[in-house]
N, C-alpha and C positions, 0 to 999 in steps of 0.2 A: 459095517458102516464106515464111511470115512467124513474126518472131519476137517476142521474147515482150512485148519493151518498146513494140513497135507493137502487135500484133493483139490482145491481148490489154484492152486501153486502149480500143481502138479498138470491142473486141468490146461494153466496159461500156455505151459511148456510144452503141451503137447497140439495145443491148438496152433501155438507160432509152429512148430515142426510139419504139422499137417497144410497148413497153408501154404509155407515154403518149399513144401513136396511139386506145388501146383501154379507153375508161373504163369499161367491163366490169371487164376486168382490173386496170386502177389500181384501181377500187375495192376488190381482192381480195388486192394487196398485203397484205403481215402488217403491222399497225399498229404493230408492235416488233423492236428488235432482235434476234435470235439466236445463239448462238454457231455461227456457220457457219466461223469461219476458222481449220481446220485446217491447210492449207496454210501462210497465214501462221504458224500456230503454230510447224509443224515449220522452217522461217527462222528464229526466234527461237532453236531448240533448237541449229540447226546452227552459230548464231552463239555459246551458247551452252558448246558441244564447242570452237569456238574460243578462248576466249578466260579461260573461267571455269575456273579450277584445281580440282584435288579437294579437297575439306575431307578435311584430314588426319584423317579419323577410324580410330580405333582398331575394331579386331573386339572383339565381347561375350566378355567372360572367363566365365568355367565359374560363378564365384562371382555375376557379375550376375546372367547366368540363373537362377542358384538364385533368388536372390534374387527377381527377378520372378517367375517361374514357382514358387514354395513349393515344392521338391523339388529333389531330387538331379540333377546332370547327367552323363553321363558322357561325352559326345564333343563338339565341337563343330567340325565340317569348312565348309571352302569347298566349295560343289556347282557353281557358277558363276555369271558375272559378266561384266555387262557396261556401258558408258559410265555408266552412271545407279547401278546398282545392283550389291549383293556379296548374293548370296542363300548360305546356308549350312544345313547340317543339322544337327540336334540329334537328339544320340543321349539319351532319358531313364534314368534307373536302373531306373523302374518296365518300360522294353521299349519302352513307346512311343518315337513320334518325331515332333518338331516341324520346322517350317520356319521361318527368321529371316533376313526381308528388312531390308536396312540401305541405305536413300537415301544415297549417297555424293554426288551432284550434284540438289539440292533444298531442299527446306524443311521446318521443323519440322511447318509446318500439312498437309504433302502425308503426313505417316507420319500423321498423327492422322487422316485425311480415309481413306486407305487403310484403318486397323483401324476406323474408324468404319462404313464401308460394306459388314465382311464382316456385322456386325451385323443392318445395313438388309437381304440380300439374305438373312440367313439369316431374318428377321421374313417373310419371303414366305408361306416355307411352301410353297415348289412343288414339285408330284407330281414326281418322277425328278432333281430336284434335291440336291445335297450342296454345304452353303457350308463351307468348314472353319472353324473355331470361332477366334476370336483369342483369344489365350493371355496376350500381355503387350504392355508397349510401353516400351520403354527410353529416353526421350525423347532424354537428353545421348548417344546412340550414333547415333540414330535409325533405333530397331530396330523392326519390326514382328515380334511371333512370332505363327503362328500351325498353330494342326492341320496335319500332314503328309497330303497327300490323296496317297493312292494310286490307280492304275490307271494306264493308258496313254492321251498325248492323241491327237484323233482325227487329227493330225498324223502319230502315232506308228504308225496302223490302215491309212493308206492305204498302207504298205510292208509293213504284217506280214501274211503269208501265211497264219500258224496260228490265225486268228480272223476270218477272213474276212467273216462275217456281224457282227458286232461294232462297223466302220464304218458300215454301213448303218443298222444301228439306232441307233448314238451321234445320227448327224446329224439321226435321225427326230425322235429326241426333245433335240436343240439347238433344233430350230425350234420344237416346241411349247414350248419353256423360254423360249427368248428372246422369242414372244407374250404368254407371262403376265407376266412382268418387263415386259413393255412395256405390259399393259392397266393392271399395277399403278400403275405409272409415268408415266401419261400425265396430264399437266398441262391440255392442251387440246388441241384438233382446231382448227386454221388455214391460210390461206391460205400454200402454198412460200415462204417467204425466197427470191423469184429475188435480188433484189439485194443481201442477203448472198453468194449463193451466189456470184452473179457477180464481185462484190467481191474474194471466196478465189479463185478461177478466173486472174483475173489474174494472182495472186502464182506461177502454176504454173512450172515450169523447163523448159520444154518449148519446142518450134518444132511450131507449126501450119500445116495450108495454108490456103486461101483455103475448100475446100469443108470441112473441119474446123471454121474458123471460121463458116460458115452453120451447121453442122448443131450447135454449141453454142448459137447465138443460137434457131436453131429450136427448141429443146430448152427453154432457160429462159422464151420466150414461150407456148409451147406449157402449161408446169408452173405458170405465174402462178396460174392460180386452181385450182390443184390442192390440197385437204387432206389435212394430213398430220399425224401427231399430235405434242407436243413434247412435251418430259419429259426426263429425266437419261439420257445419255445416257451408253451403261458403255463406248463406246468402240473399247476393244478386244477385242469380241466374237467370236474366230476359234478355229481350231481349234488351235493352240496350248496357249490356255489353258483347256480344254476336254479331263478326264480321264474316261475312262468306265471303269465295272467293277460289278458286280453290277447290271445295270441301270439305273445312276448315274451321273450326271455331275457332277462337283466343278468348280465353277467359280474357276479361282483366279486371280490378277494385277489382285485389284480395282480400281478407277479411284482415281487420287492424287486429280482436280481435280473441282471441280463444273465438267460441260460441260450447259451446255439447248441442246437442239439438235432436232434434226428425228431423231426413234428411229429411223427408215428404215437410218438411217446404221449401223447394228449390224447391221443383215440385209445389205447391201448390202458390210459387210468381210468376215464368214461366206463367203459365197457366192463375192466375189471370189476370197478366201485360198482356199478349196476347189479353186478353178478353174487357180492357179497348181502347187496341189500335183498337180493332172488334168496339165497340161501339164509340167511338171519326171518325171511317171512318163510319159507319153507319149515324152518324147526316152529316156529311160532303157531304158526296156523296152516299146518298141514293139509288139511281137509278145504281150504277155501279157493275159491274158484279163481282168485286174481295173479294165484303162483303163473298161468298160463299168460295171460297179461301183462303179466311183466318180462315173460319171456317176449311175446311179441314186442315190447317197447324195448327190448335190449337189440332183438332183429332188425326192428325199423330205422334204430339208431345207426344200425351197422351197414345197413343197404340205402339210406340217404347222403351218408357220408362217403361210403364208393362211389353213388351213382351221381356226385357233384363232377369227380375228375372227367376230365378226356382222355389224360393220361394216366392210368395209374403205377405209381412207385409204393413200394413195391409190386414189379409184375404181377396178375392174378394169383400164380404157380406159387407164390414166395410169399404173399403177403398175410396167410391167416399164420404160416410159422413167424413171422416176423412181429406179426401184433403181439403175439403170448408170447414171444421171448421179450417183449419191453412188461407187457404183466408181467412175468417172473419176477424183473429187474424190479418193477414198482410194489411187489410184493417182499422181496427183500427191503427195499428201504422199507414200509412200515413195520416189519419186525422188525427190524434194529432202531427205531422207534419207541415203539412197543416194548421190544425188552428193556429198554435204558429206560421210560419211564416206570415199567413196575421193580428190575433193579432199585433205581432211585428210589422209592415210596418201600420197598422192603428195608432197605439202610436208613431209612429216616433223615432223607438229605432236606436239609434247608428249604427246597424248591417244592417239596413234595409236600409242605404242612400248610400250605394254602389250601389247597385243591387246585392250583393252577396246572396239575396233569390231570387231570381228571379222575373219576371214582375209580379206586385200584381194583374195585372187583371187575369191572370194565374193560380195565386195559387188559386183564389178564385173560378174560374171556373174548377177547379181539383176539391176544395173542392165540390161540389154538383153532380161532377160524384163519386167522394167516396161515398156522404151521398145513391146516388142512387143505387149504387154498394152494400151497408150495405142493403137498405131494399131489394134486389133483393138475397140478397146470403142466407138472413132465411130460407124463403119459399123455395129454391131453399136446404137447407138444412134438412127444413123437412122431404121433400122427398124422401130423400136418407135414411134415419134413417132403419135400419132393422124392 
């Protein structure tokens, strides 16, 4: 085995040598940087959970809300909460009900950036789409309010029995949603950021072997002159944040930050995130007939979202190795995650005696479906390679 401060180093060196061999592909190199470094980010975040206290902020009083929102309020509960964020509901007098997200560990620009963007995705206009409308923004709390979207997310479909059909079509039409957000969005068509990508790859918390470490260098040499489109990238694209109900999907947990990146990278969390929730019902309920089901709603996600393009980037030839080497990537960021939250709650850090990481037998049972998730996506990687 090698680990991560060798192979990983070793892997960059040998990837820039391999390219350089190939003035094909240097020339095809992206002439600009990209925000490729997820991984690295989530190091930052972990370090972050370490060491940065909570800003003492206070919860929105009854009377703010009025105040922002012109009207009466009549409840205002915690719904839950976690490292980052205290999200709560609003009960209004008129009946309705709002939702108020409050950045507790962040920035003023990250809540302005969040209500600015339900804006942008609700300016879309996209068939089968529902952005919830943003209502107010309480700067000195650092509240976001916005529309309460209702329905169940497709998180929520791949256990529920009494709407069976419900999952299949949410996903159908996730994938044509997320093509149109992505044709709207697309800044340019470019040559893969191998050596961003390689870059963030490094930073992974992982131990490689020798044939793991070929089949990532084969992978980024291979993607060099692969086009891909770039544009803002929403991120966290999964099913989570992804509510369906009357044929609609409410897309809610806007992105805080401007990321430009490689869009691929939104299909490729979708698809993962799908895949994990396949496998978590798999150990669960081996014997039930919806494992098949949910395969199908992971396919139809995959083949709505292809057959949106005219064009597609990456090529046919290039693009299933191109989608698993951004899972890779989005697998690496949740184990460095993953581990900095059960680290932290093993040391008894400050952050960790809330419960704002969540249940530590949880995280740690996450951790080893990721590690399983890592060795299964290589091989699974290999194979697609042209």
């Amino acid at each position: 085995m090698v680990n991560r401060g060798d192979s990983f180093h070793d892997c960059w060196a040998n990837i820039g040598t391999l390219i350089q061999m190939k003035d094909s592909i240097q020339s095809a190199i992206a002439p600009r940087a990209f925000n490729c470094g997820y991984i690295e980010a989530a190091h930052r975040r972990v370090e972050e959970m370490r060491t940065s206290p909570a800003h003492a902020l206070e919860p929105p009083t009854l009377l703010e809300l009025e105040q922002a929102l012109g009207g009466k309020v009549k409840k205002c509960e915690l719904w839950t909460t976690n490292w980052r964020n205290r999200v709560y509901r609003v009960e209004l007098a008129s009946g309705g009900a709002a939702l108020a997200k409050q950045v507790v560990r962040g920035t003023d620009a990250m809540v302005q950036y969040q209500y600015d963007q339900l804006g942008v995705l609700a300016r879309l206009q996209i068939r089968g789409l529902r952005v919830p409308k943003a209502l107010a923004l309480l700067r000195a709390k650092r509240v976001c309010v916005m529309e309460f979207a209702r329905g169940k997310t497709i998180q929520a479909l791949v256990w529920d029995r009494t709407n069976e059909d419900d999952m299949i079509l949410a996903c159908g039409l996730a994938g044509k949603i997320l093509a149109q957000i992505q044709i709207a969005q697309t800044e340019e068509i470019c040559p893969m950021p191998v050596e961003a990508l390689a870059r963030d790859l490094a930073a992974a918390p992982w131990h490689i072997s020798s044939r793991e470490q070929t089949i990532l260098e084969s992978a980024l040499e291979s993607l060099a002159g692969a086009k891909v489109r770039i544009g803002h990238v929403y991120y966290d694209y999964k099913p989570a944040n992804l509510l369906f109900e009357n044929d609609q999907l409410s897309l809610v947990d806007p992105p805080d930050v401007l990321r430009q990146g490689v869009l691929l990278w939104d299909f490729s969390c979708f698809r993962s995130s799908m895949r994990r929730h396949l496998w978590r019902f798999c150990l669960r309920r081996p014997f039930d007939r919806r494992r098949a089901m949910i395969k199908e709603a992971i396919a139809l996600f995959q083949h709505s979202y292809l057959a949106s393009f005219d064009k597609l980037c990456p090529e046919p030839a290039l693009f299933a190795a191109a989608a698993t080497l951004f899972e890779l990537q989005r697998t690496a960021v949740l184990l460095t995650m993953q581990r900095g939250k059960v680290n932290l709650a093993r040391r008894k850090m400050p952050i960790s005696r809330d419960g704002s990481l969540g249940n530590p037998l949880a995280n740690r049972i996450t951790l080893l479906y990721l590690e399983t998730e890592k060795r299964w996506l290589f091989p699974q990687l290999a194979r697609e390679l042209p």
